[in-house]
C-alpha positions as CSV (number, residue, x, y, z in Angstrom):
1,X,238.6,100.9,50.2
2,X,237.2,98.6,52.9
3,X,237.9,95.1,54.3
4,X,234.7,92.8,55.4
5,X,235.1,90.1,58.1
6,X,232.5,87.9,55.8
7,X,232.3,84.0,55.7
8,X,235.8,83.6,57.0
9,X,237.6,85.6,55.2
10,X,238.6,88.9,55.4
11,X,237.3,90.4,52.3
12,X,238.8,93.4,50.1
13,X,236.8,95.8,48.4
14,X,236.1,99.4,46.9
15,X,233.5,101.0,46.3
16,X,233.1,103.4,43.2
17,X,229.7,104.7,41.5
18,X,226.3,105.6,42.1
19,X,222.9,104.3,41.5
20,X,221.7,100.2,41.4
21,X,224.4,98.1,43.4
22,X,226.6,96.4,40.8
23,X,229.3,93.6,41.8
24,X,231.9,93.2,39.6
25,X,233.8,90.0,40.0
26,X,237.2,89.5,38.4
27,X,239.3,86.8,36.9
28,X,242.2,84.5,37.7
29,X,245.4,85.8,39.0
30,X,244.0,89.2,38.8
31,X,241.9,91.4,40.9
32,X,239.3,94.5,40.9
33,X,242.2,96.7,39.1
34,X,241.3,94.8,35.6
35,X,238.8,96.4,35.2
36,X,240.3,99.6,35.0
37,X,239.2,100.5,31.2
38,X,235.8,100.2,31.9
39,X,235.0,100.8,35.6
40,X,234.1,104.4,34.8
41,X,232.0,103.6,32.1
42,X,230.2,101.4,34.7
43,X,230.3,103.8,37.9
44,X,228.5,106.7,35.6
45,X,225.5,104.3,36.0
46,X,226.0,102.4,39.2
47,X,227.2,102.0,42.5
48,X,230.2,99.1,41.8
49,X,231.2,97.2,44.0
50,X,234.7,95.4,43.6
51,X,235.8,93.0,45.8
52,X,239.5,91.0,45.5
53,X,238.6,87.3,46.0
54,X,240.0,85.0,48.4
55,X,244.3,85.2,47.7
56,X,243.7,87.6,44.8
57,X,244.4,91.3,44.8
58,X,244.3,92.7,49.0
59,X,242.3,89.7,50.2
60,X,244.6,87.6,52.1
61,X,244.6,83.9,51.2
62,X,243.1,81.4,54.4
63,X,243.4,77.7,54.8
64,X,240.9,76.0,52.6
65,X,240.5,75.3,48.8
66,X,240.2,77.4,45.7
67,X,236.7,76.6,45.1
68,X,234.3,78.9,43.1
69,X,231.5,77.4,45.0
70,X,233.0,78.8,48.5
71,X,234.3,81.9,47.1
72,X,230.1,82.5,45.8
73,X,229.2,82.1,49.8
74,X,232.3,84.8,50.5
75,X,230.6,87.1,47.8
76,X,227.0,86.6,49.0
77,X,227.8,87.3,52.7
78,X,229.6,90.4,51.4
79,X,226.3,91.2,49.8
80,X,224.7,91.0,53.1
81,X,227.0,92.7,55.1
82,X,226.8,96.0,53.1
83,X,222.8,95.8,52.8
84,X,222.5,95.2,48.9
85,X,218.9,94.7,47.7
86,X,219.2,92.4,44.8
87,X,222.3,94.3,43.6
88,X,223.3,92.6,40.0
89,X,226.2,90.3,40.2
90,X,229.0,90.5,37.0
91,X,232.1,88.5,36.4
92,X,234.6,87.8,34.2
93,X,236.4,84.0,33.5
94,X,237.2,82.6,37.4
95,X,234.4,85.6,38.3
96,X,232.5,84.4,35.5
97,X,232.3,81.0,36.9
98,X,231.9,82.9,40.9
99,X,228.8,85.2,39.5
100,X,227.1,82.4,38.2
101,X,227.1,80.2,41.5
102,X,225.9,83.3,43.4
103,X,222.9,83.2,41.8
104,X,222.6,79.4,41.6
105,X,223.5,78.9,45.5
106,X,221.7,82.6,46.3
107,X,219.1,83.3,44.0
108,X,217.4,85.4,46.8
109,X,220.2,87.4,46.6
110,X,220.8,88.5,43.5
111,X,218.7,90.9,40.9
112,X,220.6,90.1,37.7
113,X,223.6,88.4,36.1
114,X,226.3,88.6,34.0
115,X,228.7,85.9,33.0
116,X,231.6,86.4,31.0
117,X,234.0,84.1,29.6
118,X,233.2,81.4,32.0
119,X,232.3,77.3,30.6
120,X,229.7,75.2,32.5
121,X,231.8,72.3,31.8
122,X,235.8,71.4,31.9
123,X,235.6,69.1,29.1
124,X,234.2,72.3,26.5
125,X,237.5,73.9,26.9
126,X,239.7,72.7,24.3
127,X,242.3,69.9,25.5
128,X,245.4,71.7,24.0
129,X,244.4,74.7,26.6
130,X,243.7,71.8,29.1
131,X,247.4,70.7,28.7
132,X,248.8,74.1,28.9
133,X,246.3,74.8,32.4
134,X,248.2,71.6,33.7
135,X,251.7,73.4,34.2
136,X,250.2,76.2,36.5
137,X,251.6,75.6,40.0
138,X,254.5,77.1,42.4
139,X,257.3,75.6,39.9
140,X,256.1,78.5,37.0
141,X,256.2,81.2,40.0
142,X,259.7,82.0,38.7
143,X,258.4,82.3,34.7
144,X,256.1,84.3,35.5
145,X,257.6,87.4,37.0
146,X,257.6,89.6,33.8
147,X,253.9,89.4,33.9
148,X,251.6,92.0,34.8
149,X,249.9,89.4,37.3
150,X,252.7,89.1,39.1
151,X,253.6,92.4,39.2
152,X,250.0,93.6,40.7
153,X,250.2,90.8,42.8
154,X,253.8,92.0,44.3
155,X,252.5,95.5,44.5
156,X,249.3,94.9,46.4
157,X,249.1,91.5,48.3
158,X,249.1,91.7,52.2
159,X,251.9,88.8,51.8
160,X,253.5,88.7,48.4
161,X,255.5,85.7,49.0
162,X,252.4,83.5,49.2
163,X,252.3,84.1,45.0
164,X,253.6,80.3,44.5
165,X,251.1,78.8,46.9
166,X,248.1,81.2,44.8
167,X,249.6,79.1,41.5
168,X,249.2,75.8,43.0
169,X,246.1,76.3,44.1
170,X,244.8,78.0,40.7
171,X,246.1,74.8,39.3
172,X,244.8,72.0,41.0
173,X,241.0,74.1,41.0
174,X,241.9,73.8,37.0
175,X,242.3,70.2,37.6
176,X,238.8,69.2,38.8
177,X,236.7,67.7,37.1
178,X,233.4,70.3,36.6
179,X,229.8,70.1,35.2
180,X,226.9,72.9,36.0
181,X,224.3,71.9,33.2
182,X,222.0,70.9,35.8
183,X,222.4,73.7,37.6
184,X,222.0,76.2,34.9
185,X,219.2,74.9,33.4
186,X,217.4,75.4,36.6
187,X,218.8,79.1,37.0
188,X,215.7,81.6,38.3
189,X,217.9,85.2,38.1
190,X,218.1,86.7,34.4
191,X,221.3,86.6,33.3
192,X,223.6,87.5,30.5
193,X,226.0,84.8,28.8
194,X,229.1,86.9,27.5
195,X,231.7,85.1,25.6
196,X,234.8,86.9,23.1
197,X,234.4,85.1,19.5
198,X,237.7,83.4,20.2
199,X,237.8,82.1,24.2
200,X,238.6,79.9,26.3
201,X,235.7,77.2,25.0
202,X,234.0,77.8,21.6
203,X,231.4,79.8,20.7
204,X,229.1,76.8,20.5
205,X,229.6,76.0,24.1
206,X,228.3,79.4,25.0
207,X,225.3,78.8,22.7
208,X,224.4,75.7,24.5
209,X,224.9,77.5,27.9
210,X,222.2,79.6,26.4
211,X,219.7,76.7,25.2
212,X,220.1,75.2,28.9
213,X,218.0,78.9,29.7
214,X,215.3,78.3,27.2
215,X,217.3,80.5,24.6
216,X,218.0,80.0,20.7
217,X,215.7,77.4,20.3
218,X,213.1,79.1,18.1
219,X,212.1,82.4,16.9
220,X,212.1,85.5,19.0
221,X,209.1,86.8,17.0
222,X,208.1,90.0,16.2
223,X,207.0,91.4,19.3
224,X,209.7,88.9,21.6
225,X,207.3,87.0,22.9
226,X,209.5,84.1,21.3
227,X,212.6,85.3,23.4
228,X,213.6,82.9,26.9
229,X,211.0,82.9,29.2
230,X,213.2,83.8,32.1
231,X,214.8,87.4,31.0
232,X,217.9,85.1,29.5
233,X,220.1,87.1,26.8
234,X,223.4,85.9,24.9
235,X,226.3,88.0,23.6
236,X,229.2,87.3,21.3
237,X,232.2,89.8,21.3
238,X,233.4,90.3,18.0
239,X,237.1,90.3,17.7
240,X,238.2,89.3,21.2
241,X,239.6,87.0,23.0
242,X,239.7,85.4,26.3
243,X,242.5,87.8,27.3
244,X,240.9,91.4,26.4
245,X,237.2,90.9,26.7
246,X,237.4,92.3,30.1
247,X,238.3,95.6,29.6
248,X,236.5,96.2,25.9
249,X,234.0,99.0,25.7
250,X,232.0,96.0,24.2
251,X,231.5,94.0,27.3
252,X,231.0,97.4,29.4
253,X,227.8,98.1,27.0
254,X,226.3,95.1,26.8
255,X,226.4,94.8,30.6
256,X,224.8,98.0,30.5
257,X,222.4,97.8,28.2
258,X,221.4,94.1,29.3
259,X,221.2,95.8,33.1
260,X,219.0,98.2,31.7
């Protein structure tokens, strides 16, 4: 357990593991302890790295927007500071969406990816989830107290009162306006698009993630010469959802194997 004074922040994480550098980036209202089903499984193969991200988990929130852009630069300084060579970068939902603008704002940074659960644009999420995304902010602080995010966050934040101020600004990141296509389709680390069956955004969104990175548009062939020209793989969860994919055995193997 370590802090790292890294892009203006002072950054939270643990270590766990041996072998290739792996960070492991986690969701929305959560932190590195998500992962507990599967961080084993993980650590038998490589050296994890788990970092809280900025007002999540240990790492103190600072003055300046929820933005998965700036919390990218926090994680790629981080990667600097400890000396990782090209270590593969893997998140889930808001990490999702952080690993992926690693390696789009840090390429030279990062050996391999792996993004879970995470749309390239707001408008593929369905609008009745939209609606329901709308109504986080400091006023649900009090609903929310039965949950296990709030409970973690209670238990482990340097200052748990700031809780409300973590929901507003959750919500109005939910409330911008996003679109990475661009982005994406000019992607130069191999990655891995990871999505449950039944997520956030529908399966079809995730397969046109993939097509962005050359992939399902033709046959792989025999021998996989038909397969993206840029490493580029796409999995589908079978009987998940947004809400368990991160600690299924399923997403801890195909990260494995995919890293492999």
């Amino acid at each position: 357990m370590a802090y790292a004074e890294v892009n203006g922040i002072d950054l939270y994480f643990e270590e766990h593991g041996a072998g290739s550098p792996l960070v492991l980036l986690h969701g929305g209202l959560g932190n590195g302890e998500m992962f507990g089903p599967v961080l084993q499984r993980l650590a038998a193969h490589h050296r994890v790295i788990l970092p809280d991200l900025q007002g999540h988990g240990r790492t103190a929130d600072i003055d300046r927007p929820l933005d998965i852009r700036t919390m990218a630069d926090d994680v790629a300084a981080l990667i600097g500071h400890l000396g990782l060579d090209r270590p593969a970068v893997v998140g889930y939902s808001l990490g999702g969406g952080v690993a992926l603008q690693v390696a789009i704002r840090h390429p030279e940074k990062v050996g391999r990816l792996v993004s879970a659960s995470a749309g390239i644009r707001r408008d593929a999420t369905d609008p009745e989830i939209l609606a329901q995304q709308a109504q986080i902010g400091a006023a649900a602080a009090e609903f929310m107290k039965d949950t296990p995010m709030y409970e973690t966050y209670q238990r482990v934040a340097p200052r748990p009162e700031d809780f409300p101020r973590l929901l507003d600004k959750i919500g109005e990141a939910m409330a911008q306006d996003y679109d990475f296509t661009d982005e994406v389709r000019g992607l130069q680390v191999p990655a891995l698009i990871v999505a449950a069956d039944a997520d956030l955004a529908p399966v079809s969104h995730f397969a046109e993630v993939f097509a962005l990175l050359d992939g399902g548009l033709r046959d792989g062939g025999w021998d996989g010469s038909g397969r993206p020209k840029g490493g580029h793989a796409l999995a589908i969860l079978p009987g998940l959802t947004h809400y368990n994919l991160f600690m299924s055995p399923l997403f801890a193997q195909v990260t494995l194997d995919f890293l492999a």
